[in-house]
Backbone as a chain_set.jsonl record, in Angstrom:
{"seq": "XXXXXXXXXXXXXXXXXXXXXXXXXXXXXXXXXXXXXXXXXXXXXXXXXXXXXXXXXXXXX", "coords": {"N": [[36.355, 15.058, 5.645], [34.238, 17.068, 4.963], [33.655, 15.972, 2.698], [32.63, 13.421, 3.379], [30.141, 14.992, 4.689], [29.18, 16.106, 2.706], [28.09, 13.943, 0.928], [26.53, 12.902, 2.717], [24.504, 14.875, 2.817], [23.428, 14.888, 0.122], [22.536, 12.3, 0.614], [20.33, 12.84, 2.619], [18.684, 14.946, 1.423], [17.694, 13.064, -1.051], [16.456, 11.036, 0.236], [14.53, 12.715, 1.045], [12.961, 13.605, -1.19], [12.002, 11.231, -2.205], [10.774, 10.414, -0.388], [8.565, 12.747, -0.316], [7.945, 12.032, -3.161], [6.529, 8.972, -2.795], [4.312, 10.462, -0.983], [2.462, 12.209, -2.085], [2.226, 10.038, -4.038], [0.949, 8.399, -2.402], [-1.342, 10.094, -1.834], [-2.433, 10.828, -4.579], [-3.671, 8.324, -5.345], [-5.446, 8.208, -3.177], [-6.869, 9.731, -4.088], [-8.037, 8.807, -6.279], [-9.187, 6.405, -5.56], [-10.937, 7.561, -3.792], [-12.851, 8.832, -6.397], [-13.748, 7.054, -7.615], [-15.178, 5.269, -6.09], [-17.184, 7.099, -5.595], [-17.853, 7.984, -8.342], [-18.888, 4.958, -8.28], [-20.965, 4.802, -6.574], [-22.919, 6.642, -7.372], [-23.873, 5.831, -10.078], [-24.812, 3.06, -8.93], [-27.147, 4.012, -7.605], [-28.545, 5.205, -9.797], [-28.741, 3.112, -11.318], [-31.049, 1.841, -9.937], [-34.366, 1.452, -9.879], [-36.649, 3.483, -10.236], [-39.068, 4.532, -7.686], [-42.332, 5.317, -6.758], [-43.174, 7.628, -3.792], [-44.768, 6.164, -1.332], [-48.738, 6.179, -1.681], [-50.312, 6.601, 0.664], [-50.285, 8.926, 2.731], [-50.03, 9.163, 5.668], [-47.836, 9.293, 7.336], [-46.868, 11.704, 7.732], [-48.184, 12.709, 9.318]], "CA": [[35.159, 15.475, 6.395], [33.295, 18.33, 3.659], [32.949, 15.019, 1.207], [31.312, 12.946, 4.033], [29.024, 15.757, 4.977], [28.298, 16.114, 1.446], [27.474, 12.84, 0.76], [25.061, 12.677, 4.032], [23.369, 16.088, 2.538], [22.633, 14.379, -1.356], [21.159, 10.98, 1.239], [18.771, 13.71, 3.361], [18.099, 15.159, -0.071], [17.289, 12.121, -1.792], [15.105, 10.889, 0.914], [13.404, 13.657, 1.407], [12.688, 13.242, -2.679], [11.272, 9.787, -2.143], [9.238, 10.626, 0.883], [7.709, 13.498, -1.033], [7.453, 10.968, -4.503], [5.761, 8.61, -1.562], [3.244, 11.366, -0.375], [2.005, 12.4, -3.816], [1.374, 8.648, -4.651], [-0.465, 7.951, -1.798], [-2.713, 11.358, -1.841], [-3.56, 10.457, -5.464], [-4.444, 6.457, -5.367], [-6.756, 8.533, -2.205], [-8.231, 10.601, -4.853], [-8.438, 8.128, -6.915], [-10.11, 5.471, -4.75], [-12.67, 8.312, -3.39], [-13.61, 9.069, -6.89], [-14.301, 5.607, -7.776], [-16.264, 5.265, -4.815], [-18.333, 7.948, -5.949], [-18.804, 6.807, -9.489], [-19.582, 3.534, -8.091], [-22.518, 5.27, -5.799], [-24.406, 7.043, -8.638], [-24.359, 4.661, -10.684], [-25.996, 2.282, -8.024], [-28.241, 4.896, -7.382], [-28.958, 5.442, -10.986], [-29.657, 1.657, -11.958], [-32.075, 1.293, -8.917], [-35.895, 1.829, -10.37], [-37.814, 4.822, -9.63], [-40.236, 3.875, -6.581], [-43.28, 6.456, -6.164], [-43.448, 7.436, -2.877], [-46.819, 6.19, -1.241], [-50.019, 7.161, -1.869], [-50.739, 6.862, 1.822], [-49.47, 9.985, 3.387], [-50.182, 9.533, 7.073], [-46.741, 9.08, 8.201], [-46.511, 12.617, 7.45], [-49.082, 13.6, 10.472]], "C": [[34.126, 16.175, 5.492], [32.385, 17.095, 2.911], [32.222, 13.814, 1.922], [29.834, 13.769, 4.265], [28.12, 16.014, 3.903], [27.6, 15.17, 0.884], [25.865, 12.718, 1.994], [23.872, 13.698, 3.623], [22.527, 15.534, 1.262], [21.288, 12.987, -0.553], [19.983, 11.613, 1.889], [18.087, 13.992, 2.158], [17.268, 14.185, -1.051], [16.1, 10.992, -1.159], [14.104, 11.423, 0.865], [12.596, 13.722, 0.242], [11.571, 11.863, -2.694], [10.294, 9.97, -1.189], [8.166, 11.784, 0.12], [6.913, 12.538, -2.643], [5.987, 10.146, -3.56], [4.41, 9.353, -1.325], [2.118, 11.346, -1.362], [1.266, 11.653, -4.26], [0.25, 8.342, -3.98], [-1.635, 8.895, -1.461], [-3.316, 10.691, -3.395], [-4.098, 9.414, -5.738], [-5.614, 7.303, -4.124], [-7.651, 8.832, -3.342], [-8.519, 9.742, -5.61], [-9.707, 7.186, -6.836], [-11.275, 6.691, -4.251], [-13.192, 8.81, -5.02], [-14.412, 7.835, -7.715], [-15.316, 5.003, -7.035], [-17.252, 6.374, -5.107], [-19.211, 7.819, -7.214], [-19.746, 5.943, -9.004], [-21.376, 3.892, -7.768], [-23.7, 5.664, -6.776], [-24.357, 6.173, -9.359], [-24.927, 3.064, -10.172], [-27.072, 3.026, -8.172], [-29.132, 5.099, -8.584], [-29.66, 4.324, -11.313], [-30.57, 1.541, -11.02], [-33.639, 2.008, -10.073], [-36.708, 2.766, -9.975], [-39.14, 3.893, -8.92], [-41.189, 5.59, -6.047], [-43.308, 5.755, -4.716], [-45.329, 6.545, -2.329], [-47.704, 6.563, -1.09], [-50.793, 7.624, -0.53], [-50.138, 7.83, 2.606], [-49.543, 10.312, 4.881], [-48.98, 9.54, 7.924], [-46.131, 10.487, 8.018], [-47.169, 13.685, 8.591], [-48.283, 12.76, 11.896]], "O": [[33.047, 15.589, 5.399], [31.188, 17.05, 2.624], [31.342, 13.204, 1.314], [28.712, 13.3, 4.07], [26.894, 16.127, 3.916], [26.529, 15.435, 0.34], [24.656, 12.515, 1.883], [22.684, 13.55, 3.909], [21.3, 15.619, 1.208], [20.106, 12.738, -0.789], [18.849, 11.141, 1.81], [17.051, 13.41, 1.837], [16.307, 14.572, -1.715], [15.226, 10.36, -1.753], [12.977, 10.958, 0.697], [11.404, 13.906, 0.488], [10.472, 11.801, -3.245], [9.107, 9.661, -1.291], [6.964, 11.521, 0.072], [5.736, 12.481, -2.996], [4.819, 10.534, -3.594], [3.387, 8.696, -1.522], [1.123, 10.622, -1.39], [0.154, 11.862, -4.745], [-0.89, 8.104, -4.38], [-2.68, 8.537, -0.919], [-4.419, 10.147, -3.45], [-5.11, 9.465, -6.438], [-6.771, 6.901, -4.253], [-8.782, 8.396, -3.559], [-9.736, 9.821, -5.781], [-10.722, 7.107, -7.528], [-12.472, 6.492, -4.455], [-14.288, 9.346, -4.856], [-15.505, 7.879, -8.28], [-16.203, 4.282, -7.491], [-18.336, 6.202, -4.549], [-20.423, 7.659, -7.362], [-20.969, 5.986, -9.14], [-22.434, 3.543, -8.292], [-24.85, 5.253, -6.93], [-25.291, 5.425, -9.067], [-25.342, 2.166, -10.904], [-27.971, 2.639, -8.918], [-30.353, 5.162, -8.438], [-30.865, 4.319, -11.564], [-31.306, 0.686, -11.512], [-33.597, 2.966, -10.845], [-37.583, 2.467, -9.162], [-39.859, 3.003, -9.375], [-40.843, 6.531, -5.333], [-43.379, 4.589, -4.331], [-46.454, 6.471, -2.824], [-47.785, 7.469, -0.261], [-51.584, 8.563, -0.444], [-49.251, 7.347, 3.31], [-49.23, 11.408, 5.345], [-49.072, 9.771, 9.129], [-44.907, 10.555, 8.13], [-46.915, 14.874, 8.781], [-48.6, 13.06, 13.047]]}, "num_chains": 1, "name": "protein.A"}
């Protein structure tokens, strides 16, 4: 009985190891993917061409 119970405690243990490994991975592929996604943005933003606003300012009255 002790050396079943013990065995069942190393498999909770060793799950619980993998589900945490698990967690970890998929929080940092998040961070990953949102900072890639943010790169990506400024540097859209960046290559686009400077556009003066227009000289006509009535959409301002």
């Amino acid at each position: 009985m002790p050396v079943k119970r013990l065995t069942n405690l190393f498999k909770i243990q060793a799950d619980n190891e993998l589900l945490a490994c698990q967690s970890a991975t998929n929080a940092n592929s998040l961070f990953i993917r949102f900072w890639q996604h943010t790169f990506n943005v400024s540097r859209e933003v960046k290559a686009q061409p400077y556009s003066s606003p227009p000289s006509d300012l009535t959409y301002l009255a």
